[in-house]
C-alpha positions in Angstrom: -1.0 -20.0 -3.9 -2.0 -20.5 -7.3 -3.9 -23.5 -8.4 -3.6 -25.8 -11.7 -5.9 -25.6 -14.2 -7.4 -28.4 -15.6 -7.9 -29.1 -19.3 -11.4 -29.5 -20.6 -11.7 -32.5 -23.1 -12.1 -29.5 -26.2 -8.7 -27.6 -24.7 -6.8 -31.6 -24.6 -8.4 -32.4 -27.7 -6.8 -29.0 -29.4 -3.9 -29.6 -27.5 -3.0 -32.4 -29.6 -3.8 -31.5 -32.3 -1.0 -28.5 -32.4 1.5 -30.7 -31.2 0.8 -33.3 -33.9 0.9 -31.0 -36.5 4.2 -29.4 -35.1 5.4 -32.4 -35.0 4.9 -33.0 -38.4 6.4 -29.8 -39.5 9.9 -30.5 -37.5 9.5 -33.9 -39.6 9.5 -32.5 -42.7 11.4 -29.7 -42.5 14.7 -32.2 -40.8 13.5 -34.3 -44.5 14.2 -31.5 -46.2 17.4 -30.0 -45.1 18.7 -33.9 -44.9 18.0 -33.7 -48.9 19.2 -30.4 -49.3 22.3 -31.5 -47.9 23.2 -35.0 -49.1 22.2 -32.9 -52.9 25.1 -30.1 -51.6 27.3 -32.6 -50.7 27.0 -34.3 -54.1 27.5 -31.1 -56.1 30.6 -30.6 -53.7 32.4 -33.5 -54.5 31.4 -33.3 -58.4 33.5 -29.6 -57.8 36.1 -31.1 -56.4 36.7 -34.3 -58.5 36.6 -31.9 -61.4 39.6 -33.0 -64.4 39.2 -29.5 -66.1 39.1 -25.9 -65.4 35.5 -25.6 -67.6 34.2 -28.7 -65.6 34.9 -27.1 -62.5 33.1 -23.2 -63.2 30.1 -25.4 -64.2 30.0 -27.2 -61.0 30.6 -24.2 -59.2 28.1 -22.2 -61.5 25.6 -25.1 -60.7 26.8 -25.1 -57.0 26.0 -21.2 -56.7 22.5 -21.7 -58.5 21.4 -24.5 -56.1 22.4 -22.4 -52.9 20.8 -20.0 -54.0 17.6 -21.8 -54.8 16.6 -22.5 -51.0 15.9 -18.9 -51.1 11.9 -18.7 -51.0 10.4 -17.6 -54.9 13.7 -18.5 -56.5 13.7 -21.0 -59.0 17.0 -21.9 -61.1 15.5 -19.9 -64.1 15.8 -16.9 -61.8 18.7 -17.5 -60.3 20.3 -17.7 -63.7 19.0 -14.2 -64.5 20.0 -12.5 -61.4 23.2 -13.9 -61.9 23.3 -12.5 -65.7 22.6 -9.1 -63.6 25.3 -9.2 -61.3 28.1 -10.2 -64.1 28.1 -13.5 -63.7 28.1 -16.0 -66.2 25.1 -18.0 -65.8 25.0 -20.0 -68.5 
C-alpha cells in the first residue's frame, strides 16, 4: 500500500502561492473576455441599428477590426493594413 505524503511548510507555502496566482489569472482573464464581449455586443447592435448602407460597412469594417484585434501583436493600425492587403477596404 502506498502511503501519503506530507507537505513540508516550504512545499505548502509554494503550494499557495501557485494557486493564488492561478487564481488571479482565471480572474483576469474572465475580466477580460467579459469586456471584450459587452464591447462586441456594443459594436453589434451599432451594425444592426444602422439607418444607412455607409453606416453599416463602417460598423462592420470596425466590427472586423476589433475581432481581429484579440489576436496577440495586432493592433488596429495593423489590422487596417492587413486588411488593405487582402482587398479590403480598411479605411
Amino acid at each position: 500500500m502506498s502511503e501519503l505524503k506530507v507537505l513540508t511548510a516550504d512545499e505548502l507555502i509554494l503550494l499557495t502561492i501557485a494557486v493564488f496566482f492561478v487564481a488571479i489569472l482565471f480572474v483576469g482573464l474572465a475580466n477580460y473576455l467579459s469586456q471584450y464581449i459587452e464591447t462586441l455586443n456594443d459594436l453589434r447592435r451599432f451594425l444592426y441599428n444602422s439607418d444607412s448602407e455607409e453606416e453599416y460597412r463602417y460598423w462592420k469594417r470596425e466590427l472586423r477590426i476589433y475581432r481581429l484585434c484579440i489576436i496577440p501583436f495586432l493592433t488596429p493600425k495593423r489590422v487596417k493594413k492587413l486588411l488593405g492587403f487582402f482587398g479590403l477596404k480598411s479605411e
